[in-house]
C-alpha positions in Angstrom: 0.0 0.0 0.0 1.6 4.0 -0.8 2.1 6.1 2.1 0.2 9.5 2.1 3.8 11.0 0.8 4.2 8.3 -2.2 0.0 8.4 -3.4 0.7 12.3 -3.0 3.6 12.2 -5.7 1.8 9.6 -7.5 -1.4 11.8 -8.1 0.5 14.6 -9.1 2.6 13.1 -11.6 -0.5 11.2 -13.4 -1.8 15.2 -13.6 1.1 15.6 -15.1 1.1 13.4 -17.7 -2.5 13.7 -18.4 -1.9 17.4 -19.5 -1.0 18.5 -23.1 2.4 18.8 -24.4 2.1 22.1 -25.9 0.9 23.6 -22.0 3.5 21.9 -20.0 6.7 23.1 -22.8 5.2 26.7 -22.8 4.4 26.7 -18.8 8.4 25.5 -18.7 9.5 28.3 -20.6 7.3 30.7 -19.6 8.7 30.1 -15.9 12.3 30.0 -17.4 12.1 33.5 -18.8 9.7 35.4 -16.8 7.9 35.8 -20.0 5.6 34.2 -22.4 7.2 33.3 -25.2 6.6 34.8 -29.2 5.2 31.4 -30.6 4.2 32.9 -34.2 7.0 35.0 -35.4 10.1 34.1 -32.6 13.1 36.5 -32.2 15.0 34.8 -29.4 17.6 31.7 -29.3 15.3 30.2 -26.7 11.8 31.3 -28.4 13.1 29.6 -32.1 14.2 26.3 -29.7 10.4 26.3 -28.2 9.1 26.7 -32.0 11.3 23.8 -33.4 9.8 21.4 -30.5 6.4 22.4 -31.1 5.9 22.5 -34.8 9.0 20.9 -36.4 8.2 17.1 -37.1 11.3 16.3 -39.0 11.9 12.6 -38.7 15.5 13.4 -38.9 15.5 15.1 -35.3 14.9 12.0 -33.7 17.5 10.2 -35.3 19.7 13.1 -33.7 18.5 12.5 -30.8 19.0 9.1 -30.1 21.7 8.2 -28.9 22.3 5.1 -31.4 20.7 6.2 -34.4 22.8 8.9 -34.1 26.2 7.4 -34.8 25.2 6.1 -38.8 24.9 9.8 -39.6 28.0 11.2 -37.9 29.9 8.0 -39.6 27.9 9.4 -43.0 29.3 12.7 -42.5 32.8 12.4 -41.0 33.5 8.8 -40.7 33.1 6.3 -38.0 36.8 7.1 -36.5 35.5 10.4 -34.4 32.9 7.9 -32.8 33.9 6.3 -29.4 34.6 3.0 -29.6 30.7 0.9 -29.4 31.2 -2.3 -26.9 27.4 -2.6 -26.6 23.6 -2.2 -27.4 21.2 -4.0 -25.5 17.2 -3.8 -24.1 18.3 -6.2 -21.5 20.9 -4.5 -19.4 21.6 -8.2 -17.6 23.1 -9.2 -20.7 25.7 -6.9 -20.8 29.5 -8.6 -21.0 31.0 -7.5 -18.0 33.9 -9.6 -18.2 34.8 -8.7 -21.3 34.5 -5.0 -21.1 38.1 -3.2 -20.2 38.2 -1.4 -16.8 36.9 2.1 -18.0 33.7 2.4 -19.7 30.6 4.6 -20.6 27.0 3.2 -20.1 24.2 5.2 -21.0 20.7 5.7 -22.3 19.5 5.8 -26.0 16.5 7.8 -25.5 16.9 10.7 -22.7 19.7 13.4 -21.6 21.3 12.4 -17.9 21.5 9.1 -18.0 24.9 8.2 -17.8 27.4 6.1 -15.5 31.2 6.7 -15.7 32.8 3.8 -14.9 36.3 4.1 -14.1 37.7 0.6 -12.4 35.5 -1.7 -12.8 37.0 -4.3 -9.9 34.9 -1.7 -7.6 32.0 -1.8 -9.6 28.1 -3.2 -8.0 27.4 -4.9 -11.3 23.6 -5.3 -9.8 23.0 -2.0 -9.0 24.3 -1.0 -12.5 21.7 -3.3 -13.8 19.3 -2.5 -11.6 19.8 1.4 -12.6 19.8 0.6 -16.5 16.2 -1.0 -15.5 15.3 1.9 -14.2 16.1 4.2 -16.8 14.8 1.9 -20.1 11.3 2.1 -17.8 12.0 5.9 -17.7 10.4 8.6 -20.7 12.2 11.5 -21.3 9.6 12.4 -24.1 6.5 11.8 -21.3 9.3 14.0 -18.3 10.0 16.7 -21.4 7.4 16.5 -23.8 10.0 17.5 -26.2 9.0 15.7 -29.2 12.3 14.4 -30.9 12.3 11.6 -27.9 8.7 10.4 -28.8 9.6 7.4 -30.7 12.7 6.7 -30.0 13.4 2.9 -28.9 14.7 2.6 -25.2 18.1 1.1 -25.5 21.3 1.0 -23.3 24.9 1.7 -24.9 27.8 0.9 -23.9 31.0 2.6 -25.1 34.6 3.5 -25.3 35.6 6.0 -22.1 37.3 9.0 -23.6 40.7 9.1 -22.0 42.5 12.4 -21.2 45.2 11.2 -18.8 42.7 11.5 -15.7 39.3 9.7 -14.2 37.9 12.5 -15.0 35.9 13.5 -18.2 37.7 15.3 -20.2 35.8 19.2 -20.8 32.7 19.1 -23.3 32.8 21.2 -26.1 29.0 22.4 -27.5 29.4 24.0 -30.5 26.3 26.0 -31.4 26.3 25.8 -35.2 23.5 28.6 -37.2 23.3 27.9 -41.2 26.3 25.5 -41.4 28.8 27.8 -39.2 29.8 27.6 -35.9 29.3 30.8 -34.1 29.8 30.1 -30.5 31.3 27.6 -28.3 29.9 26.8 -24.6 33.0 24.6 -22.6 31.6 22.7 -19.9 34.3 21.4 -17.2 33.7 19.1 -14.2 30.4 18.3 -15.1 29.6 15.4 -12.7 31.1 17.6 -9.7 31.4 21.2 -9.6 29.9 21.9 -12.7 31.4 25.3 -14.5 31.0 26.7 -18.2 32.3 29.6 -20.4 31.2 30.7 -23.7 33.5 31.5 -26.3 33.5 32.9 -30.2 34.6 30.8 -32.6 38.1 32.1 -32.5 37.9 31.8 -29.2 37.4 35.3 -27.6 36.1 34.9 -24.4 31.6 36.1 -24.6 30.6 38.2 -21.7 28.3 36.0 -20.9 27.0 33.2 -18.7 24.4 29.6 -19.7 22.8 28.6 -16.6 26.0 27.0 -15.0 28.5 29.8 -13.1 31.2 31.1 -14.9 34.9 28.6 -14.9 37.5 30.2 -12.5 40.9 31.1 -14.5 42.1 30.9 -18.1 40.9 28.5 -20.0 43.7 27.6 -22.8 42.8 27.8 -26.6 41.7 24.0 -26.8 44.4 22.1 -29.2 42.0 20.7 -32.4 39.5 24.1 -32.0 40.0 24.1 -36.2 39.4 20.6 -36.3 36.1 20.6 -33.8 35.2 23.6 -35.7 35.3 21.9 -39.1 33.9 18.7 -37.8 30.5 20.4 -36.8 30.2 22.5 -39.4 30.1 19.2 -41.2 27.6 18.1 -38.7 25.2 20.9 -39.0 25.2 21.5 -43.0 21.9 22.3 -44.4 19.9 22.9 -40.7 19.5 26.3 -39.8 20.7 25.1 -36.1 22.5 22.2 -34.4 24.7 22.0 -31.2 27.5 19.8 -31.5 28.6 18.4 -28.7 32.7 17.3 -29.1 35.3 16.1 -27.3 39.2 17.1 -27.5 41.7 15.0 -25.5 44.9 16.7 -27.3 45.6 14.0 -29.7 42.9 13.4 -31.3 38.8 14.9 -31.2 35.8 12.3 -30.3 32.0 13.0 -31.2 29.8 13.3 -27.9 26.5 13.9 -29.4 24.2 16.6 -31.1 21.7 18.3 -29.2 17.9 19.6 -30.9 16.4 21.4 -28.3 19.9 22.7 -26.2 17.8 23.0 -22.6 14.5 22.2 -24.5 14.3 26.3 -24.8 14.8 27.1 -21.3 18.4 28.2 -20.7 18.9 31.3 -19.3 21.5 33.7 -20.4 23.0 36.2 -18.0 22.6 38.8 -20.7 18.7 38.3 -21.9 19.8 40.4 -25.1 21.8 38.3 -26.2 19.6 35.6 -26.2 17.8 37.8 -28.8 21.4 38.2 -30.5 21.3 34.4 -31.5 17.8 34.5 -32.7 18.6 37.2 -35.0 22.0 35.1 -36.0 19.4 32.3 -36.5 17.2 34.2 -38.6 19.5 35.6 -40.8 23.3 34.6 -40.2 25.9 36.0 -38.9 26.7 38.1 -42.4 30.3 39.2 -42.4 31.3 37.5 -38.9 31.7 40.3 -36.2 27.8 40.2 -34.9 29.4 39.4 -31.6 32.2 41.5 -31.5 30.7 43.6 -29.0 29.8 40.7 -26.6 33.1 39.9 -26.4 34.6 40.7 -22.5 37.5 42.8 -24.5 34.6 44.2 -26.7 32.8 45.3 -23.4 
């Protein structure tokens, strides 16, 4: 039998999921921004996000999104050597080769953002629990959590795959290049994500952007990263012929790996420190960034 506290939750969340999708993504953003948001002609980053997840049905999003599906497109575009290494696909997470896995791995969900265990020696690992978890999350909808649309049909699946070594346990910083028309224009670095999570945004030649994405702002100087060119080049690649894509790469120095690409970056409810310039990328994805300077001025030497 539920306790009062468990039949409470248990109500509320089959409210929840009885109401439309359209209401819950524009009561999200609307809470996000203070604002309601400009559904029929959209000027900001955020407002053209909310307008893709509403009224773009573009089978090829969900291919994007998935976390599979999404690696015969990147091998179509670049080639299958930026993928990590794939040890395994399974709907039955009980089936997954321990023994034969080496002692650092990735295991993750197909069809959802978050769910993801880093394993870094194995010999200390709870092989039931991570069963157990993996369970859990191929149970688990992101679409039905979200309502953003790109997860709807995709199949529930668990990966396993290559951990991206940068001479650490750590994961090495995540590079999400936002890419308008084909071109990258700016570049969000996110360090220490699984502890104390910290981001910066940079231009494409990296010039540090006077301006913070929902996580606090990375302490110190944060060195030109060593393949920018090739990351740049990569996503470009990645994002020809959609008018916007964030690709999500990795660089460990010797080499650049493909993380994943991203539809809905926040599902249209990051908040910039700078609300302007939230309206700065929806102009940039209206029109482009002509003749390259549009963010001269948010630059923290541009002021």
């Amino acid at each position: 039998m539920l306790n009062g506290g468990r039949l409470q939750k248990r109500l509320k969340q089959t409210i929840r999921w009885s109401l439309p999708d359209w209401f819950l993504v524009i009561r999200n953003h609307s809470k996000a921004h203070g604002k309601f948001p400009r559904l029929l002609r959209p000027q900001t980053f955020n407002d053209k996000i909310l307008h893709r997840l509403l009224f773009d049905r573009r089978p090829l999003w969900t291919q994007l999104t998935d976390k599979a599906a999404v690696r015969t497109y990147v091998a179509e575009q670049l080639g299958s050597s930026i993928l990590p290494k794939l040890y395994f696909l399974t709907t039955r997470p009980e089936s997954i080769p321990l023994a034969e896995l080496p002692d650092r791995f990735v295991v993750k969900a197909t069809h959802g953002s978050q769910m993801v265990r880093i394993v870094t020696e194995k010999s200390s690992l709870d092989a039931a629990e991570l069963i157990e978890t993996c369970q859990a999350w191929l149970q688990f909808s992101w679409y039905q959590e979200t309502r953003e649309w790109a997860y709807k049909r995709i199949k529930p699946q668990i990966l396993v795959e290559e951990f991206i070594e940068n001479g650490s346990d750590t994961v090495p910083p995540d590079y999400k290049l936002f890419v308008f028309h084909g071109r990258v224009e700016i570049i969000q670095i996110h360090i220490d994500r699984f502890g104390t999570h910290r981001q910066r945004l940079f231009t494409r030649d990296w010039q540090q952007l006077d301006v913070e994405l929902e996580y606090p702002d990375a302490a110190g100087d944060i060195p030109r990263p060593t393949n920018l060119g090739e990351m740049i080049t990569a996503a470009e690649r990645l994002g020809e012929g959609l008018n916007f894509i964030r690709a999500d790469l990795y660089d460990v120095g010797s080499r650049i790996y493909f993380g994943e690409l991203t539809v809905y970056p926040d599902g249209g409810c990051g908040r910039f420190s700078r609300p302007a310039f939230d309206r700065k990328l929806g102009d940039i994805w209206n029109h482009g960034n002509g003749d390259g300077t549009a963010l001269a001025r948010w630059t923290v030497r541009g002021g």
